[in-house]
MARZA-846888 format. One line per 3 residues: for each residue x, y, z of C-alpha. Coordinates in nm, 3 decimals, decimal comma. Layout:
N
X/Y/Z ~ ...
This chain:
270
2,005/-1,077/-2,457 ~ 1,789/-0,764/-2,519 ~ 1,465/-0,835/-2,672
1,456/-0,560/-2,945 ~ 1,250/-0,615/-3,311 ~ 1,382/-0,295/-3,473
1,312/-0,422/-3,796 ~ 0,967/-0,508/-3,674 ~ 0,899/-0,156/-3,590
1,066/0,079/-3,846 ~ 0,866/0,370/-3,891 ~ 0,704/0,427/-3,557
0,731/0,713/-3,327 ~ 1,012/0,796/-3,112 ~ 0,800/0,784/-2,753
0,832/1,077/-2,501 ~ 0,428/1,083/-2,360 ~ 0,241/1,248/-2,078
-0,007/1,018/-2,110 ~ -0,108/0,776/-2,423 ~ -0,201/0,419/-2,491
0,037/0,156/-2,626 ~ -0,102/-0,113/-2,816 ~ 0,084/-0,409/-3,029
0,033/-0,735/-3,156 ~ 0,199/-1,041/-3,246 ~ 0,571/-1,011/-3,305
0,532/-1,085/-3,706 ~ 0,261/-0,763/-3,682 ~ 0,328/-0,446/-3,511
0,124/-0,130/-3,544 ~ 0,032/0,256/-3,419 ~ -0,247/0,222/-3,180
-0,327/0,574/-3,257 ~ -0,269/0,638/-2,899 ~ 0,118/0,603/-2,864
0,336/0,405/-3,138 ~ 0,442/-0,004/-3,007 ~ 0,640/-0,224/-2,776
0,601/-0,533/-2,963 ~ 0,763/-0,887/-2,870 ~ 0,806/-1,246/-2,842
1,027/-1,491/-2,879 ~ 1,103/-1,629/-2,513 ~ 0,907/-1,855/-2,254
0,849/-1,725/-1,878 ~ 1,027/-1,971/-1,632 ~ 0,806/-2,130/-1,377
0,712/-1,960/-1,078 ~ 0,923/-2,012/-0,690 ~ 0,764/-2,268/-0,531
0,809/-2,071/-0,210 ~ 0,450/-2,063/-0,045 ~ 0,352/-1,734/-0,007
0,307/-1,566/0,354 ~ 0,050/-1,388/0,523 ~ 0,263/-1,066/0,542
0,347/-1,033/0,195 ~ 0,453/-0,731/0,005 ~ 0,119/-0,692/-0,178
0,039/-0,340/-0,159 ~ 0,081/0,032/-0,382 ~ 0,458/0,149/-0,387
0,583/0,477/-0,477 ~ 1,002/0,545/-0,566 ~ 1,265/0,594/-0,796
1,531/0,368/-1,003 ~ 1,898/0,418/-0,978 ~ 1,895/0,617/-1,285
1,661/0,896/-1,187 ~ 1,286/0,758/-1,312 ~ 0,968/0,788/-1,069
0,816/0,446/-1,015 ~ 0,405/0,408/-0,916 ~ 0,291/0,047/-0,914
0,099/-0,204/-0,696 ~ 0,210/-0,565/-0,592 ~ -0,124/-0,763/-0,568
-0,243/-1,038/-0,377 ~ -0,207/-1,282/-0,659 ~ 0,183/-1,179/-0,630
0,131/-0,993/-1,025 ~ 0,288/-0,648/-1,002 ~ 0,277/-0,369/-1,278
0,508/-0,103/-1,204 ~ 0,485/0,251/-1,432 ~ 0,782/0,450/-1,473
0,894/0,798/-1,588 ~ 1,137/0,916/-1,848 ~ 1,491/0,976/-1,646
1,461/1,296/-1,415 ~ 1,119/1,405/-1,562 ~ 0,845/1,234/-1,341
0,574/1,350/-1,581 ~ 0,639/1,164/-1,891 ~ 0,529/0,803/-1,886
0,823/0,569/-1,998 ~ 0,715/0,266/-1,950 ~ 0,599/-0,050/-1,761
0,735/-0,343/-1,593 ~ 0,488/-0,640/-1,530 ~ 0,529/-1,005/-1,413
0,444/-1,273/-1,146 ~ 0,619/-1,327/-0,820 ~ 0,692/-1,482/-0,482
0,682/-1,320/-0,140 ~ 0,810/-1,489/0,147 ~ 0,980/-1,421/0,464
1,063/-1,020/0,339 ~ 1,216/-1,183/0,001 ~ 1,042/-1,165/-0,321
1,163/-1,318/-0,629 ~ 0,982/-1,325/-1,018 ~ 1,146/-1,518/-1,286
0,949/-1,360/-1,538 ~ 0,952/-0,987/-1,552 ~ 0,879/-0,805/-1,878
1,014/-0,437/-1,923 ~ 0,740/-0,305/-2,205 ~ 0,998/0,021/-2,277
0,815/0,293/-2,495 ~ 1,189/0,530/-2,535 ~ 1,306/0,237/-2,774
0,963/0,057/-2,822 ~ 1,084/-0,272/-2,743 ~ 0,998/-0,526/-2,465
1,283/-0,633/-2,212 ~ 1,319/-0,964/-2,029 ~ 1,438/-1,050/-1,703
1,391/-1,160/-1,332 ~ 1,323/-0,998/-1,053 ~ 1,464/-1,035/-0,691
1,371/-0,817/-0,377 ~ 1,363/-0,730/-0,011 ~ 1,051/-0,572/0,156
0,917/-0,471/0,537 ~ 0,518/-0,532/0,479 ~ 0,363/-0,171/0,414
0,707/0,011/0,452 ~ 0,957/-0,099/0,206 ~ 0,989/-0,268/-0,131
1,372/-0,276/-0,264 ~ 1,425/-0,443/-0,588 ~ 1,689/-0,527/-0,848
1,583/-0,635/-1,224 ~ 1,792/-0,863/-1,420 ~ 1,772/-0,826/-1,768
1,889/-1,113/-1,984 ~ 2,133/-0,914/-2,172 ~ 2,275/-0,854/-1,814
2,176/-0,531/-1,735 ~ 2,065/-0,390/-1,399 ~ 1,775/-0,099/-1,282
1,725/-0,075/-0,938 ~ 1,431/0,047/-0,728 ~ 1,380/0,180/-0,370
0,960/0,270/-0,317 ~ 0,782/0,280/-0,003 ~ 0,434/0,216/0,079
0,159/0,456/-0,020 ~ -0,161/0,392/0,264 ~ -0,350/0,520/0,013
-0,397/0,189/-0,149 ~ -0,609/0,073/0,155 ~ -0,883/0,355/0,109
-1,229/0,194/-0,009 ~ -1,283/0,173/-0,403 ~ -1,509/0,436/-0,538
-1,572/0,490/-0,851 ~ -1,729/0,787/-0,820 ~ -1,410/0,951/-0,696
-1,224/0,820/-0,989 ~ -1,508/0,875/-1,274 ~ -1,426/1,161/-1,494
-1,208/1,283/-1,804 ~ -0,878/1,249/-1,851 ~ -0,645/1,386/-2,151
-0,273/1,445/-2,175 ~ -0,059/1,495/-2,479 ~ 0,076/1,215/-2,682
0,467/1,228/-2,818 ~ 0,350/1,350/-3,184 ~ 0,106/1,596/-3,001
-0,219/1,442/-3,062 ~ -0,450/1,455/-2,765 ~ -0,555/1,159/-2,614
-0,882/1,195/-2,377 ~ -1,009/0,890/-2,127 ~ -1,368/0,902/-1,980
-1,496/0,616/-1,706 ~ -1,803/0,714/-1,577 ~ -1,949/0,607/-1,194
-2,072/0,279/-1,339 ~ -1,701/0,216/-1,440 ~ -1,789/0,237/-1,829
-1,464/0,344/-2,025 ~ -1,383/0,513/-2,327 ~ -1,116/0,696/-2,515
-1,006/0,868/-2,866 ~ -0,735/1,047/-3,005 ~ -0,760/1,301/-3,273
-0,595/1,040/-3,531 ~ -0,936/0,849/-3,479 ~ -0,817/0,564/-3,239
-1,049/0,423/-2,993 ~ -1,079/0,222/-2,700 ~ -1,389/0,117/-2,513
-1,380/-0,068/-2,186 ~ -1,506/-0,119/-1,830 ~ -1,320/-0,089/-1,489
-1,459/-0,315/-1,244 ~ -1,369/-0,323/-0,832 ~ -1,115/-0,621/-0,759
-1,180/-0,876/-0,463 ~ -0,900/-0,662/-0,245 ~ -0,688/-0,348/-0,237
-0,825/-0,018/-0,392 ~ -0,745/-0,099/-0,783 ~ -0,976/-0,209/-1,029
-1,002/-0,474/-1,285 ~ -0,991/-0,339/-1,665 ~ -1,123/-0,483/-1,981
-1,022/-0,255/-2,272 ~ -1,096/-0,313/-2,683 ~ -0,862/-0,110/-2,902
-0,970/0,004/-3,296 ~ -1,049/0,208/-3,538 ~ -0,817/0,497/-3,704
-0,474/0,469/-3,628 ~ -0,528/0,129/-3,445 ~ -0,448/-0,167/-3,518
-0,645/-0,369/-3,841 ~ -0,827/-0,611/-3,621 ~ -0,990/-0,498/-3,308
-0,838/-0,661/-2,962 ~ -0,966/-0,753/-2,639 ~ -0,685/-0,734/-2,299
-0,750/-0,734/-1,951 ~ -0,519/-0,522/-1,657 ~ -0,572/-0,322/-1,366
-0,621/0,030/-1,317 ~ -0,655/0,282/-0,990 ~ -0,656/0,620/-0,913
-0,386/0,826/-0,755 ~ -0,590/1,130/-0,582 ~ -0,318/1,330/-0,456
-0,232/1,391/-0,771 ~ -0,566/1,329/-0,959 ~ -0,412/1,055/-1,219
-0,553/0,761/-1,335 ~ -0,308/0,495/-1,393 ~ -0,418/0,140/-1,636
-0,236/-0,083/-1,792 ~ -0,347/-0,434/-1,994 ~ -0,222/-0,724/-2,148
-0,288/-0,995/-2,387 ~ -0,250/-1,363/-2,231 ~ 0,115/-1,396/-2,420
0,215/-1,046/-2,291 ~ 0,288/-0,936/-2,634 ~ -0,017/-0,722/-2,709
-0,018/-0,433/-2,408 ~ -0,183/-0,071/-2,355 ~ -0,049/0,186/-2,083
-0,278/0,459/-1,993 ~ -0,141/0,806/-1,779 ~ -0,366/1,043/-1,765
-0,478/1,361/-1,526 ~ -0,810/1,452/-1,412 ~ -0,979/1,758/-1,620
């Protein structure tokens, strides 16, 4: 079954972003963040988790690929065994399509989540499935995603060392802006003492702070959306966030505790 609530969101924008932030809430109340129009959902319960104890060599870590079907992948697997995987639009590796979050398993070079969501801005709707996977600890990281309506993506990535460099935020602090699907500008500032905020030039905000995590080089985020073309009430989520030098983008993403309010943040340093 594919989770779509068309009638939910008539009226929002068709999504093709460079960078933007994607905000919804319950699935009886979708809106326009201001920053990019809504993936909205709801409607299912997440499975329980493997039981499998995980192992020392696990496949936490930041991967870097492509699906099947021709989209750019850039993610992390954390120690916790979370993951949050961004993707591009199909052969265009600069326009954020969407990401694909959820909880696994690894052990013994297998790693298996039963409750991956797909939060896909082309057709704003969020996706269920599972997840199952093969990886060689900091080489490879081979997956296949189930959705429930029985559709397939898979994705070949291999490690990226450059998760293992020491946090800094001063490397990371700056201002980022790219160009949201309707053309308004969206521009992200975290400072060195990880203080975050955004705007668009519908009048949508989001204030926030970016905090180092106990392991890897990726951040904790805590991000409030309002104002303009936001949402009516104002909303609290929590995510991760890190910063790609090589190619000076900071990628964030974070979620209510349901997984049906979510913003996704792709932006390049000024």
């Amino acid at each position: 079954m594919r989770l779509d609530w068309t009638s939910t969101l008539r009226g929002l924008l068709a999504i093709g972003l460079m960078s933007g932030l994607v905000a919804c809430g319950s699935f009886a109340s979708c809106f326009n963040s201001g920053f990019a129009p809504v993936a909205c959902g709801g409607g299912y319960g997440d499975r329980h988790l493997s039981s499998l104890p995980p192992t020392a060599s696990s496949a936490e870590g930041r991967w870097t690929g492509t699906t099947s079907t021709g989209r750019t992948v850039t993610g992390l697997v954390l120690e916790d065994g979370s993951y949050w995987l961004f993707y591009t639009a199909r052969d265009n590796p600069h326009v954020l399509a969407g990401l694909i979050q959820g909880t696994g398993t690894s052990h013994s070079g297998s790693f298996g989540s039963p409750n991956t969501r797909d939060f896909h801005l082309e057709d704003a709707s969020i996706r269920a499935g599972r997840m199952s996977a093969t990886y060689v600890p900091k080489e490879s990281f081979h997956l296949t995603i189930i959705y429930f309506n029985g559709e397939t993506e898979r994705v070949r990535s291999t490690y990226d060392a450059n998760a293992e460099s020491a946090q800094n935020l001063n490397l990371l602090a700056g201002t980022y802006t790219g160009l949201r699907a309707d053309n308004h500008t969206v521009t992200v500032t975290v400072d060195a003492a990880g203080t975050l905020s955004g705007y668009t030039a519908d009048g949508c905000t989001v204030t926030g702070t970016l905090s180092p995590r106990a392991e890897g080089n990726v951040f904790h985020v805590s991000a409030t959306i309002k104002g303009g073309a936001c949402r009516q009430e104002t909303e609290t989520l929590t995510g991760v966030a890190f910063y790609d030098a090589a190619t000076n983008r900071l990628y964030s993403a974070a979620l209510n505790h349901t997984r049906t309010t979510s913003f996704l943040f792709l932006g390049t340093k000024e």
